[in-house]
C-alpha positions in Angstrom: 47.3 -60.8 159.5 48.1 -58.3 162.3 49.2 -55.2 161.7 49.8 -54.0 165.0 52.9 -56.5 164.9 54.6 -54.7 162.4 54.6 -51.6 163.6 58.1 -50.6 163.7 58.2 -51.2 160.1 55.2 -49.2 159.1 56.3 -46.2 161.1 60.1 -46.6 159.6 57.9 -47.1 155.9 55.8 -44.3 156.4 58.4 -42.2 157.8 60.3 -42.8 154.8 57.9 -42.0 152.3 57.6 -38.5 154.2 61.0 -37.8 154.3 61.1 -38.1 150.8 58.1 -35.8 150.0 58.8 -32.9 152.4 61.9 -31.4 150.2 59.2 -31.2 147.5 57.0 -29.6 149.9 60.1 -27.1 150.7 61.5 -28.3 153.7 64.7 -27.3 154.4 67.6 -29.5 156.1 66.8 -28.4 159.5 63.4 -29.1 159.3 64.5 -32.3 157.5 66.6 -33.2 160.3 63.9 -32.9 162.8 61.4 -34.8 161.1 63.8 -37.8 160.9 64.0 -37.2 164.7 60.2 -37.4 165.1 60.5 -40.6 162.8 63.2 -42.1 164.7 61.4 -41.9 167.8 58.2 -43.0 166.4 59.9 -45.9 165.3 61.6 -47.0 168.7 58.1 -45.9 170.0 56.5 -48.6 167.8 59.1 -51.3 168.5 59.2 -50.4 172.2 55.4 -51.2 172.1 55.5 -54.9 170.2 58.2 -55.8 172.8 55.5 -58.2 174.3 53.7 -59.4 171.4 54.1 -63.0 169.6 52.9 -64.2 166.1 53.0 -64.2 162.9 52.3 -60.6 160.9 51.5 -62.6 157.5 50.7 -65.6 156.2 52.5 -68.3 159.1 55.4 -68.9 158.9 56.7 -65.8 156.5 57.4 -63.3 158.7 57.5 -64.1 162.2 57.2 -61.5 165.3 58.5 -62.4 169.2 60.6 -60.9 172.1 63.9 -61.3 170.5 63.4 -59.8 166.7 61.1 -56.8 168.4 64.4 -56.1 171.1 66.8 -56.4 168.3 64.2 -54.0 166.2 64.4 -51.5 169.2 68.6 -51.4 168.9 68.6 -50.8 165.4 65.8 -47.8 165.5 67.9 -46.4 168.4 71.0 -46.8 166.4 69.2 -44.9 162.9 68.4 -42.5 165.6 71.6 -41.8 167.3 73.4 -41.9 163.8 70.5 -38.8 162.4 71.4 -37.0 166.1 75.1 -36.5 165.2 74.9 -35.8 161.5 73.4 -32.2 162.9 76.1 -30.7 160.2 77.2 -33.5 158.3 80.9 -32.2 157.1 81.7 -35.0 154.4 78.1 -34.9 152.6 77.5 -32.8 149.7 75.5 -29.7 150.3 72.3 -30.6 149.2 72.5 -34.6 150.4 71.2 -34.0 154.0 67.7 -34.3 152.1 68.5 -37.8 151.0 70.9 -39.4 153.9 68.0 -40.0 156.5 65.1 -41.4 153.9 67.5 -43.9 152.5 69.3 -44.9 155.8 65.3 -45.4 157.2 65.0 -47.5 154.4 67.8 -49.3 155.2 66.9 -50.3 158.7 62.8 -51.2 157.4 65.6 -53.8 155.5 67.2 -55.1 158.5 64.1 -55.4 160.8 63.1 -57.6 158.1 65.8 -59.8 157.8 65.0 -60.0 161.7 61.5 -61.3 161.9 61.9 -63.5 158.4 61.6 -67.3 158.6 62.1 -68.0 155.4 64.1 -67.8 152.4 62.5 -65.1 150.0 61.5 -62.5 152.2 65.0 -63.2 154.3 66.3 -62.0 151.0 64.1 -59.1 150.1 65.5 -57.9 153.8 69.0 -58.2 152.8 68.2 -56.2 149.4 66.2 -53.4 150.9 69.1 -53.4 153.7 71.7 -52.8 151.2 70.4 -50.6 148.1 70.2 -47.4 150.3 73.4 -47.9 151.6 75.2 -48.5 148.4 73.4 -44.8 147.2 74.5 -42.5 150.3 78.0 -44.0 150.1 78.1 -42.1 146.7 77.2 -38.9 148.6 80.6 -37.7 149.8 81.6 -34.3 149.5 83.8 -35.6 146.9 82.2 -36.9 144.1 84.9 -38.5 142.5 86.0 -40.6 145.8 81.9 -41.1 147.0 81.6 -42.8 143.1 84.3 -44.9 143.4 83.4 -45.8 146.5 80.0 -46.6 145.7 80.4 -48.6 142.8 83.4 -50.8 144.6 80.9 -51.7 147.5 77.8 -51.9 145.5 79.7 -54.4 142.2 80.9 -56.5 145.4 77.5 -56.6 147.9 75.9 -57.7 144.7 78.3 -60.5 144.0 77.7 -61.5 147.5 73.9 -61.2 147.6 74.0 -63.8 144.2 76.0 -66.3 146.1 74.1 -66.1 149.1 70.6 -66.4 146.2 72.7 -69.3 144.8 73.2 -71.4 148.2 69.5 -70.7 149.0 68.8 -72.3 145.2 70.7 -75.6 147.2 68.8 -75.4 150.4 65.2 -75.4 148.2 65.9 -78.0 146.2 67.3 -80.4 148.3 64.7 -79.7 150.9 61.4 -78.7 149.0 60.9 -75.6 151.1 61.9 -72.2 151.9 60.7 -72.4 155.7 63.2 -72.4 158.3 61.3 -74.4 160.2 60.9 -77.0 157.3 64.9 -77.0 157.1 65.7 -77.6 160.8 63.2 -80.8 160.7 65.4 -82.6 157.4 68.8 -81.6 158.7 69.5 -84.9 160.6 68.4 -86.4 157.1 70.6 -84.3 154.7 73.4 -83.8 157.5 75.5 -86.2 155.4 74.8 -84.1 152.2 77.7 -82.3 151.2 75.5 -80.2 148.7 73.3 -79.3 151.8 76.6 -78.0 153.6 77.8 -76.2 150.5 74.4 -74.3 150.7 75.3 -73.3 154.0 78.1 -72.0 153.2 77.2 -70.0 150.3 74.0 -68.7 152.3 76.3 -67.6 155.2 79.1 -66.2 153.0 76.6 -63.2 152.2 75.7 -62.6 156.0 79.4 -63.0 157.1 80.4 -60.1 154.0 78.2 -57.6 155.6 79.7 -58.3 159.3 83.4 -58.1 157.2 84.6 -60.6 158.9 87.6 -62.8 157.1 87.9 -63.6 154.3 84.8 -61.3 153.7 86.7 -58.4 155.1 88.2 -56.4 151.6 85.3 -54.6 151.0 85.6 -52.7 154.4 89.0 -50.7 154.0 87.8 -48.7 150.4 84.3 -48.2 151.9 85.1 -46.7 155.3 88.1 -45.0 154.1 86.0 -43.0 151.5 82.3 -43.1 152.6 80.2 -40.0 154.6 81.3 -40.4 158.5 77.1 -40.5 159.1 77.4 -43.6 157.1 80.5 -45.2 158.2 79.3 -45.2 161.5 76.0 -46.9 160.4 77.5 -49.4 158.1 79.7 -50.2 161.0 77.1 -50.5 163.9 73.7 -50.8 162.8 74.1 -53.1 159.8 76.2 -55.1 161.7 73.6 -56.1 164.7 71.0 -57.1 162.2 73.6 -59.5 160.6 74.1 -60.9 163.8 70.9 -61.2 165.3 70.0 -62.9 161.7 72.6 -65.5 162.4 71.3 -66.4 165.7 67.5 -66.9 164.6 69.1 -69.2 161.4 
């Protein structure tokens, strides 16, 4: 185990945990707001530094670290920290939410640079549930409590549908190939190639990447949740989230 590889997450981690503690401590928004700076920094910083580093963080074959998952780790810290630069004066969040919006949106990226480096099927999915929680919680923090509830609960009833059919087609891909390793997978696909359950399992698996990039027929979910989510978090949903889905289809 290395721990120097997975530096952009333990910053992002860390910086997390501190975001939530210094309200308790009695920091106000604008010190809030500059401390998720700091963080934001710290964690391109950290990802910046991995760029030339190669291995595996874990156990082999978990969690794997190279020049592609490290540059994609670098766009999606700078994105979490352009999206905490303009939400200076966040004008669709409730009053007391700008306490809340960086810690969970943080959280939300230590998600994604997961689903990045993951080469297999269980911590691929842990990524893709820490990647979506937070965001299915600050959607709920418009101005208007009413609209950020319905809002919330629309996105967060369908992510989850999409998360089980994504768990289900990864239920397919174990059992016809005995592992959970990428790796394993890519060497029994000329074998199982004329599967049609191993095909449906690609489907299903892929039908939960291709709802987070809204793309067709995936797509109804997007309309309710930008028209009535936080601008800050629109503009994450629509940017950040949406590089780590790609960049997670190009490693699979």
């Amino acid at each position: 185990m290395e721990p120097s590889l997975f530096a952009p997450e333990l910053i992002a981690l860390l910086g997390g945990l501190l975001l939530f503690g210094a309200p308790l401590l009695g920091a106000g928004s604008t010190t809030n707001w500059r401390l998720a700076i700091v963080i934001g920094l710290a964690t391109v910083a950290g990802a910046i530094w991995t760029l030339p580093m190669s291995g595996d963080a874990f156990a082999p074959g978990i969690y794997h670290i190279d020049a592609f998952s490290q540059s994609v780790k670098v766009v999606l810290a700078l994105g979490y920290l352009l999206v905490i630069l303009g939400a200076r004066e966040p004008l669709t969040l409730r009053a007391h939410a700008w306490c809340e919006l960086p810690m969970f949106l943080l959280m939300a990226t230590v998600g994604m640079m997961i689903m990045v480096s993951a080469t297999e099927l269980l911590t691929l999915y842990i990524g893709m549930e820490l990647a979506a929680y937070p965001v299915y919680i600050v959607i709920a923090l418009h101005r208007n409590p009413a609209v950020g509830a319905e809002s919330s609960t629309k996105y967060m009833v369908q992510g989850m549908m999409a998360s089980a059919v994504s768990l289900y087609g990864m239920s397919f891909l174990y059992g016809l190939t005995g592992s959970t390793y990428f790796s394993a997978m890519g060497v029994q696909i000329s074998t199982l190639a004329a599967t049609p359950l191993f095909w449906f399992g690609i489907v299903l698996l892929l039908s939960g990447f291709l709802f987070k990039l809204a793309v067709a027929p995936f797509h109804f979910w997007a309309a309710d949740t930008y028209e009535a989510s936080p601008h800050e978090v629109i503009t994450f949903v629509a940017s950040v989230s949406k590089v780590a889905a790609i960049a997670l289809l190009c490693r699979i």
